[in-house]
N, CA, C and O atoms as a GROMACS GRO file, in nm:
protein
  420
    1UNK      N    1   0.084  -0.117   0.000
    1UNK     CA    2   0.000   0.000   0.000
    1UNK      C    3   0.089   0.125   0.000
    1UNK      O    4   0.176   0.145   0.085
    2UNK      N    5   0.070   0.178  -0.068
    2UNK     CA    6   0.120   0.317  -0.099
    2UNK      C    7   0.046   0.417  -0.035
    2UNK      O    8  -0.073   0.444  -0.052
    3UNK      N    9   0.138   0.475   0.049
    3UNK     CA   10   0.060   0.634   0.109
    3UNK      C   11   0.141   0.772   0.028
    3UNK      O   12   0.262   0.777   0.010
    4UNK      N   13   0.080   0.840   0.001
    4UNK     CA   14   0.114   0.996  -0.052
    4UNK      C   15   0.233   1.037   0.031
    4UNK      O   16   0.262   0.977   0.134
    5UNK      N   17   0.284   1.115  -0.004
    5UNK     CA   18   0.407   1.179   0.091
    5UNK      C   19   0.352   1.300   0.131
    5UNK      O   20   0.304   1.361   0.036
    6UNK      N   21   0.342   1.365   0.254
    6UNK     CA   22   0.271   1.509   0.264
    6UNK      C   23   0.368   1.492   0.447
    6UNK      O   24   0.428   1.390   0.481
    7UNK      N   25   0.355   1.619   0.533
    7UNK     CA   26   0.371   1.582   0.645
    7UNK      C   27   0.369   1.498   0.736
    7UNK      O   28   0.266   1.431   0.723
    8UNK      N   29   0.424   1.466   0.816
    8UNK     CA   30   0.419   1.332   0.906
    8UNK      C   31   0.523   1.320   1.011
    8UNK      O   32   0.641   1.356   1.012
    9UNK      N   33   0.451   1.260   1.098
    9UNK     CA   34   0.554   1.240   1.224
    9UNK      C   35   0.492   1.108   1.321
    9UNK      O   36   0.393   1.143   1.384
   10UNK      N   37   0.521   1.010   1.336
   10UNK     CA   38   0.488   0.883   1.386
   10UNK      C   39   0.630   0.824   1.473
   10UNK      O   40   0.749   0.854   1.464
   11UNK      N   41   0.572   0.748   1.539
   11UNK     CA   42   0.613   0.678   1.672
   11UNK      C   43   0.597   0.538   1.678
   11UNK      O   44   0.478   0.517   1.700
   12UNK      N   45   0.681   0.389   1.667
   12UNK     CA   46   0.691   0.312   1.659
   12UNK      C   47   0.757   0.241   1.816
   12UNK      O   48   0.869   0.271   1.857
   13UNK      N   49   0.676   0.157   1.880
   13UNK     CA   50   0.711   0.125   2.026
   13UNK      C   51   0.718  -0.042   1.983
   13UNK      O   52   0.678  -0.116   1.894
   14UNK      N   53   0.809  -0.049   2.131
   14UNK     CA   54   0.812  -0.221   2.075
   14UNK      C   55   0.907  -0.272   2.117
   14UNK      O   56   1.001  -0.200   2.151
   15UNK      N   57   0.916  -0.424   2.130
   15UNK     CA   58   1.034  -0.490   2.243
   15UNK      C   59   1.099  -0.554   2.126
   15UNK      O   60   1.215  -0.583   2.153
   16UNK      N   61   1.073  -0.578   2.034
   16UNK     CA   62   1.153  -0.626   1.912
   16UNK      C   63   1.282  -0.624   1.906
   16UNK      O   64   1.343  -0.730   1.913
   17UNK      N   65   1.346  -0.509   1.893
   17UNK     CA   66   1.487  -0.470   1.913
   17UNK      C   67   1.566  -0.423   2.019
   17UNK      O   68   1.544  -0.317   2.077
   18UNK      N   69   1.667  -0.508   2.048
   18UNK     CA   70   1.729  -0.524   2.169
   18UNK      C   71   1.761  -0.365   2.195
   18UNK      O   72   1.726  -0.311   2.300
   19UNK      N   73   1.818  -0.307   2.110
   19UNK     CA   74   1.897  -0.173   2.169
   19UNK      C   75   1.773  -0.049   2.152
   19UNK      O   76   1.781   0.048   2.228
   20UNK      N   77   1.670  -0.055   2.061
   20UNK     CA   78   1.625   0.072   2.058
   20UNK      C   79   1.483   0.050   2.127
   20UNK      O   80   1.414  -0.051   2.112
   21UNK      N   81   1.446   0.178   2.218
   21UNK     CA   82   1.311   0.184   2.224
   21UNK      C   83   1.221   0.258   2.203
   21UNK      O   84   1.146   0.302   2.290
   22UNK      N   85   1.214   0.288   2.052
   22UNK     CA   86   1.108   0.343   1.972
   22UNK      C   87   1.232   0.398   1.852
   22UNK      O   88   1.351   0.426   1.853
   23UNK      N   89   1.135   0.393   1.766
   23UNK     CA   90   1.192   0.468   1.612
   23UNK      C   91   1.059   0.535   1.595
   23UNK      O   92   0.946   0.490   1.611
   24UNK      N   93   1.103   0.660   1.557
   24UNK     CA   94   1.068   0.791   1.473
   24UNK      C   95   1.067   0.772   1.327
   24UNK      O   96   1.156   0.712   1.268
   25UNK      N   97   0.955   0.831   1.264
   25UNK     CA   98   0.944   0.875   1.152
   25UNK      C   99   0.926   1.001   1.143
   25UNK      O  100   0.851   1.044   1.230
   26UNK      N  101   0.976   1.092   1.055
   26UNK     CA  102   1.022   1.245   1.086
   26UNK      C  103   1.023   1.333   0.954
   26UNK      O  104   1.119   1.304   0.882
   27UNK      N  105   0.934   1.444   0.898
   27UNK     CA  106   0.926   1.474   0.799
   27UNK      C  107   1.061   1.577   0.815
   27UNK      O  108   1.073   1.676   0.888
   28UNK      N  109   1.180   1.501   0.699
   28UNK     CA  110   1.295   1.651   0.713
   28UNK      C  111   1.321   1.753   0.584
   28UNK      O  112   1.245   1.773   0.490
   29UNK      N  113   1.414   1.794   0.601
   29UNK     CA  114   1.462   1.872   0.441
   29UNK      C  115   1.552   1.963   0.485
   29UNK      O  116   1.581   1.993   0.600
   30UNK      N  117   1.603   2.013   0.357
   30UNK     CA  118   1.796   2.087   0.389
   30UNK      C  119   1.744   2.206   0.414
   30UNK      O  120   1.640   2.244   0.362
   31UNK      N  121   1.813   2.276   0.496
   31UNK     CA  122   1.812   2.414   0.546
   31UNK      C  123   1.942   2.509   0.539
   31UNK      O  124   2.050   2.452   0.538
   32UNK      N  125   1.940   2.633   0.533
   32UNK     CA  126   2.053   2.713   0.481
   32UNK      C  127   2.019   2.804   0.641
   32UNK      O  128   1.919   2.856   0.690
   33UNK      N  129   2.159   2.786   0.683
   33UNK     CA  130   2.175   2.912   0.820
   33UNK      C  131   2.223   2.975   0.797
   33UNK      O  132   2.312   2.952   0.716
   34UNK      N  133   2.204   3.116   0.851
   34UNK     CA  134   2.235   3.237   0.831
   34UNK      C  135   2.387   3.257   0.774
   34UNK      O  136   2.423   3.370   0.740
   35UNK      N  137   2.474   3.147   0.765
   35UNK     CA  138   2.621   3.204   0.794
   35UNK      C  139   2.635   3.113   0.605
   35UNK      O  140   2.741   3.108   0.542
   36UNK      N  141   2.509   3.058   0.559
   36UNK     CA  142   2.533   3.033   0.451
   36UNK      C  143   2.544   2.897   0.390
   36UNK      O  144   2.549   2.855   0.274
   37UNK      N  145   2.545   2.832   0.532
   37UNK     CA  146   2.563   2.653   0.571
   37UNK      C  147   2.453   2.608   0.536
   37UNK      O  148   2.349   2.672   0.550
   38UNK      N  149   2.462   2.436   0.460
   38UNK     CA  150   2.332   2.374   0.468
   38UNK      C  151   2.325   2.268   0.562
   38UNK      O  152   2.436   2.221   0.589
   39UNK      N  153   2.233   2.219   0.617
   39UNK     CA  154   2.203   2.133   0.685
   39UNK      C  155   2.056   2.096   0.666
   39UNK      O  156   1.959   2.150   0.614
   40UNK      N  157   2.086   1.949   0.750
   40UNK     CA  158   1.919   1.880   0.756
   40UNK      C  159   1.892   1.902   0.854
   40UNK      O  160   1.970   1.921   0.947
   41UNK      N  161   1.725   1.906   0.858
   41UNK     CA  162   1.622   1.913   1.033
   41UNK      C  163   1.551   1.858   1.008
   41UNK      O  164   1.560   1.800   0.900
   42UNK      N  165   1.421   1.840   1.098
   42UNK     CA  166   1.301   1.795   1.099
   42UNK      C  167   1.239   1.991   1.070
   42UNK      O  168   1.304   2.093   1.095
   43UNK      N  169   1.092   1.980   1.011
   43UNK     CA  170   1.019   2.054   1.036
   43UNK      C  171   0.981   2.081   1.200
   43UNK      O  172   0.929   1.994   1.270
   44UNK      N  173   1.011   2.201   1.242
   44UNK     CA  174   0.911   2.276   1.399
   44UNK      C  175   0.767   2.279   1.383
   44UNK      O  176   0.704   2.287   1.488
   45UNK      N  177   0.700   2.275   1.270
   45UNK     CA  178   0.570   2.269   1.254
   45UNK      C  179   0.505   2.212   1.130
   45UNK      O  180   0.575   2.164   1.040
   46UNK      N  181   0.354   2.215   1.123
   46UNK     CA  182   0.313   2.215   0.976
   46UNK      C  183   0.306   2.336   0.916
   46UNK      O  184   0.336   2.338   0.797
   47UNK      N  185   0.269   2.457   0.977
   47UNK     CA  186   0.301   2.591   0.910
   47UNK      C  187   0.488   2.558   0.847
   47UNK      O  188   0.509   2.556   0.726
   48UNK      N  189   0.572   2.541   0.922
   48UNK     CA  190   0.700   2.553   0.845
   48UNK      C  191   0.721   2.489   0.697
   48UNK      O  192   0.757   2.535   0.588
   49UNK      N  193   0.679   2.355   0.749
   49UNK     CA  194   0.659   2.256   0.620
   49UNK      C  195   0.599   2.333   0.455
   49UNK      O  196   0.659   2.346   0.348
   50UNK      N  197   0.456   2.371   0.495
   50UNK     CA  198   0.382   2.448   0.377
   50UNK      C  199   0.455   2.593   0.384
   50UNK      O  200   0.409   2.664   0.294
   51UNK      N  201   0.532   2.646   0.442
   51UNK     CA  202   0.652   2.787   0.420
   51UNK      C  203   0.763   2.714   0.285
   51UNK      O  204   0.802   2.768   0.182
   52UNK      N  205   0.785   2.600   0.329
   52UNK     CA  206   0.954   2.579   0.313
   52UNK      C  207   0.967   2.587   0.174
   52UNK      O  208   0.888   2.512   0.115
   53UNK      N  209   1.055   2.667   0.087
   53UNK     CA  210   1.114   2.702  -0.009
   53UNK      C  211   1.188   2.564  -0.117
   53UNK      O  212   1.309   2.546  -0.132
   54UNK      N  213   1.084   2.486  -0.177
   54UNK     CA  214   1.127   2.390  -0.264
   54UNK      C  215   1.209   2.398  -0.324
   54UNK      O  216   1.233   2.300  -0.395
   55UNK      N  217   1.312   2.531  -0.335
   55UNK     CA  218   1.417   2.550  -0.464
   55UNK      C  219   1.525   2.501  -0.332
   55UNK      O  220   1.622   2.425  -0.339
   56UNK      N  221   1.490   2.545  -0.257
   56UNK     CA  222   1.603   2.473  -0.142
   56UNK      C  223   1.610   2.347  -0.173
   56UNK      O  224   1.730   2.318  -0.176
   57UNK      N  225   1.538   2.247  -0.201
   57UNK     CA  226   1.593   2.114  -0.243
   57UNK      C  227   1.431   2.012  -0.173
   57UNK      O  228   1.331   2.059  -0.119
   58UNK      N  229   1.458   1.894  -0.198
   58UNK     CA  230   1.340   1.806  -0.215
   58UNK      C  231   1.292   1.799  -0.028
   58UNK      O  232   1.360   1.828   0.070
   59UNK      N  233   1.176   1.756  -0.038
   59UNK     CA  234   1.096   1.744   0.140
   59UNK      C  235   1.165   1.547   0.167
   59UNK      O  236   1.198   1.501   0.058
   60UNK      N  237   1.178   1.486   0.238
   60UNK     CA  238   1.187   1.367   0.238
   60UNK      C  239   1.186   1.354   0.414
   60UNK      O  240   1.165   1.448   0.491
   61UNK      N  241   1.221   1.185   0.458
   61UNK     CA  242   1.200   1.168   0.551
   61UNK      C  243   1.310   1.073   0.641
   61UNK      O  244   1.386   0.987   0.596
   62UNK      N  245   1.294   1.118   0.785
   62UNK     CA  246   1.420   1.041   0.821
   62UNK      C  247   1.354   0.973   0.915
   62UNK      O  248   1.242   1.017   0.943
   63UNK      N  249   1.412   0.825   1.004
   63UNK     CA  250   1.316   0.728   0.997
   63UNK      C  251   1.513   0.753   1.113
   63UNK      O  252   1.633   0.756   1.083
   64UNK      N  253   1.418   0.764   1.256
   64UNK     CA  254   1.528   0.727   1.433
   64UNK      C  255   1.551   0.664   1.489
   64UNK      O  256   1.461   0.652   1.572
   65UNK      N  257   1.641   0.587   1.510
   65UNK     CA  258   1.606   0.440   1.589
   65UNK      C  259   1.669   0.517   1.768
   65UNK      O  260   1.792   0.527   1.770
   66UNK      N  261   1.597   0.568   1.905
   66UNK     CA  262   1.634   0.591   2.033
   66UNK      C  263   1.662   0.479   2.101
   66UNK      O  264   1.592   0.379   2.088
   67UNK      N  265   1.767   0.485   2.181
   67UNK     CA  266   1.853   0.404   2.209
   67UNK      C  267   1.828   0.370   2.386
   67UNK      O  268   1.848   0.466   2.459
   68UNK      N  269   1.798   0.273   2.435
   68UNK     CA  270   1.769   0.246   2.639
   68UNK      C  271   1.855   0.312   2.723
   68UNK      O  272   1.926   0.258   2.806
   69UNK      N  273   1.844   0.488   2.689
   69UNK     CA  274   1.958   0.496   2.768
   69UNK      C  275   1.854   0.612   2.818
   69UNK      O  276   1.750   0.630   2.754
   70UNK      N  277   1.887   0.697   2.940
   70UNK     CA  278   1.838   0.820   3.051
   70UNK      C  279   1.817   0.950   2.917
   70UNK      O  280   1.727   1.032   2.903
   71UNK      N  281   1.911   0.930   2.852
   71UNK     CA  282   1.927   1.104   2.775
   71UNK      C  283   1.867   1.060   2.682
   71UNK      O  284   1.885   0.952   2.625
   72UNK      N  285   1.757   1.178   2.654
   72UNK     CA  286   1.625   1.181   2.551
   72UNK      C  287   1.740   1.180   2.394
   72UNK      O  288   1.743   1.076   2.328
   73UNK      N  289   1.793   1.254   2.368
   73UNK     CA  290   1.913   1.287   2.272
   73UNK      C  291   1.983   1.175   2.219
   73UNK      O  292   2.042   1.172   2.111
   74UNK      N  293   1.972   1.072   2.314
   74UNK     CA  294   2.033   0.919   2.220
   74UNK      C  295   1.985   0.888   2.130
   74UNK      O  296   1.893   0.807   2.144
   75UNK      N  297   2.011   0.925   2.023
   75UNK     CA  298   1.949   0.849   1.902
   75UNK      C  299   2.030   0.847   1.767
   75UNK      O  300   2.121   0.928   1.748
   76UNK      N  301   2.005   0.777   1.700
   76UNK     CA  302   2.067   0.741   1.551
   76UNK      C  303   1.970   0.774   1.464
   76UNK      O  304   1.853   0.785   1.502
   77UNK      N  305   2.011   0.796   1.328
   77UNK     CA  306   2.006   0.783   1.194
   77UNK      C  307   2.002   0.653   1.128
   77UNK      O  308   2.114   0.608   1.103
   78UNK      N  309   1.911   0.588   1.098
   78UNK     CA  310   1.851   0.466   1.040
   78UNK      C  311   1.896   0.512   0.924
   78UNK      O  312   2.012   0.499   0.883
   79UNK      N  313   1.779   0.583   0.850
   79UNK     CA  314   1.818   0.595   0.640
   79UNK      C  315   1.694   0.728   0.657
   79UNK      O  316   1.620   0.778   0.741
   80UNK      N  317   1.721   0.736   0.562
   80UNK     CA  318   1.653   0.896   0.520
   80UNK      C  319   1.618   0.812   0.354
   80UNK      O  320   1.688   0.749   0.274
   81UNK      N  321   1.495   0.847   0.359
   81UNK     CA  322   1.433   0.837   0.223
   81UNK      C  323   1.332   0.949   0.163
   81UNK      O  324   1.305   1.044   0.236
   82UNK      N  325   1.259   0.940  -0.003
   82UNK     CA  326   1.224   1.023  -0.017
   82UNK      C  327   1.088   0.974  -0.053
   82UNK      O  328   1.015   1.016  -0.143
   83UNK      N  329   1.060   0.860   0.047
   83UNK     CA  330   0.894   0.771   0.033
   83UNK      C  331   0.836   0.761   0.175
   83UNK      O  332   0.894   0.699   0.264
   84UNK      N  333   0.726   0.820   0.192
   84UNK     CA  334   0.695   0.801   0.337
   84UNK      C  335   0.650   0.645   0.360
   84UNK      O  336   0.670   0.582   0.463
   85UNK      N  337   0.591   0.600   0.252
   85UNK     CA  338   0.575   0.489   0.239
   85UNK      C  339   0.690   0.387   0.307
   85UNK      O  340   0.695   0.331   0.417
   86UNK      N  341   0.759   0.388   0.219
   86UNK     CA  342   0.918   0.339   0.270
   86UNK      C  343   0.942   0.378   0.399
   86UNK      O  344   0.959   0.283   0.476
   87UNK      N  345   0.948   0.467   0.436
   87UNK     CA  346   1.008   0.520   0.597
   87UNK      C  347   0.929   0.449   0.677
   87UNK      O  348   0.997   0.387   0.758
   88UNK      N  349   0.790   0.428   0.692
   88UNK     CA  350   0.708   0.377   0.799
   88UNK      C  351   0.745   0.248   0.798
   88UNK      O  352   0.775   0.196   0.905
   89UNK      N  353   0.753   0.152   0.649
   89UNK     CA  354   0.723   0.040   0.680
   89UNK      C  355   0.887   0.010   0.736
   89UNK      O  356   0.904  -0.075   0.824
   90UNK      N  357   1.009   0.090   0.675
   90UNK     CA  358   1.159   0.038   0.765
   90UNK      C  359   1.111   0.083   0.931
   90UNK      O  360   1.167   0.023   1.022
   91UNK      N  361   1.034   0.162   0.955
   91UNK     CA  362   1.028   0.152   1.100
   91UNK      C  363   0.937   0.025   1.144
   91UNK      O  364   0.980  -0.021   1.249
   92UNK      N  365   0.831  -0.040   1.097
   92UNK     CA  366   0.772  -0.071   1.188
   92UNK      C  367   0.825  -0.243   1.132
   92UNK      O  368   0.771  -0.340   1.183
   93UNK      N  369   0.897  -0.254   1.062
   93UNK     CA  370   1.013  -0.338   1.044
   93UNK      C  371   1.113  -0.378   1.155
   93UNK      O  372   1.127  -0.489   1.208
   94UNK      N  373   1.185  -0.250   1.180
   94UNK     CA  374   1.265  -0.274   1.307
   94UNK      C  375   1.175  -0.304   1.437
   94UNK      O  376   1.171  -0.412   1.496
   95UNK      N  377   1.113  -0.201   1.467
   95UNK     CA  378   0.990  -0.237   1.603
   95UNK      C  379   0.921  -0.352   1.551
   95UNK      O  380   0.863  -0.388   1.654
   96UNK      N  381   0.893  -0.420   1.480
   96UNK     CA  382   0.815  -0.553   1.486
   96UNK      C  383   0.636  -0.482   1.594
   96UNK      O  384   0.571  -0.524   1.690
   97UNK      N  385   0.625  -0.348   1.490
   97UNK     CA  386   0.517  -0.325   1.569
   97UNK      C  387   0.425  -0.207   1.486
   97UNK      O  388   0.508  -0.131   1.438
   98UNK      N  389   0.314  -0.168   1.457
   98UNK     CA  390   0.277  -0.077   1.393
   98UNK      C  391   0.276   0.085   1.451
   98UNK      O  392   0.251   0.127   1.564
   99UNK      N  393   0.316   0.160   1.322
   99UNK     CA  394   0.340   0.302   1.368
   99UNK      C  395   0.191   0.352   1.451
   99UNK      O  396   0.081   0.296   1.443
  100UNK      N  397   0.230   0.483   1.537
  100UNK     CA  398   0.135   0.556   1.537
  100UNK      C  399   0.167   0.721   1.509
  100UNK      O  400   0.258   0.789   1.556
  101UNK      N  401   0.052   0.763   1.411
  101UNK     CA  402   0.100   0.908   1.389
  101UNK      C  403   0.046   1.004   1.489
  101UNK      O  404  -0.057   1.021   1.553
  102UNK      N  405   0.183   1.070   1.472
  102UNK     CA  406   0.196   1.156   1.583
  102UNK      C  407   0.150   1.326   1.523
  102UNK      O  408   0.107   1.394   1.616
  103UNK      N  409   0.153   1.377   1.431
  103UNK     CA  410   0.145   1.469   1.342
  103UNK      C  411   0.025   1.553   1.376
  103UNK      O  412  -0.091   1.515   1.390
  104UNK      N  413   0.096   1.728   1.394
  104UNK     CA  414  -0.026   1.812   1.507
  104UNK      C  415  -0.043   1.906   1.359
  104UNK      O  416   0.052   1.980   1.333
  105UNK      N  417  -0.133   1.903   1.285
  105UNK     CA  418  -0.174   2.018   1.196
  105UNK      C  419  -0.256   2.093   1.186
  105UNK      O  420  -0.254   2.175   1.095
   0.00000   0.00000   0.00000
């Protein structure tokens, strides 16, 4: 099943995998800071998302695997794709569990 790509943000829980507990699905895209630098983020909102400047480069998604540890900040980089489709199902792949969306619009 194919889902559209548009905003999104989902939460995958689950005892499946020894080291992580929960993977993220995360709508991101490249950003230019003031000093001229690009980098990737997640969107701060759905207003940002429908702002963001397409000549800046394509919307896609990055897919977190958080790690059993105290600090919220533990986390990795799984794969970044440009299918939301794809992103959910590598998450709920690893969790051995179905997403839930998290997404406030």
């Amino acid at each position: 099943m194919s889902i559209p790509n548009r905003f999104y943000r989902g939460i995958v829980h689950g005892k499946s995998h020894p080291k992580f507990r929960f993977v993220i699905v995360d709508t991101i895209a490249d950003f230019k800071d003031s000093d001229g630098n690009w980098y990737t983020d997640s969107f701060e909102s759905y207003t940002d998302y429908l702002l963001y400047d397409r000549n800046n480069g394509d919307i896609f998604y990055g897919v977190y695997g958080s790690y059993f540890i105290d600090n919220p900040r533990s986390s990795c980089k799984i794969t970044e794709t440009d299918s939301l489709s794809e992103a959910i199902h590598i998450a709920q792949e690893v969790m051995g569990n179905n997403i839930v969306e998290t997404t406030d619009q």
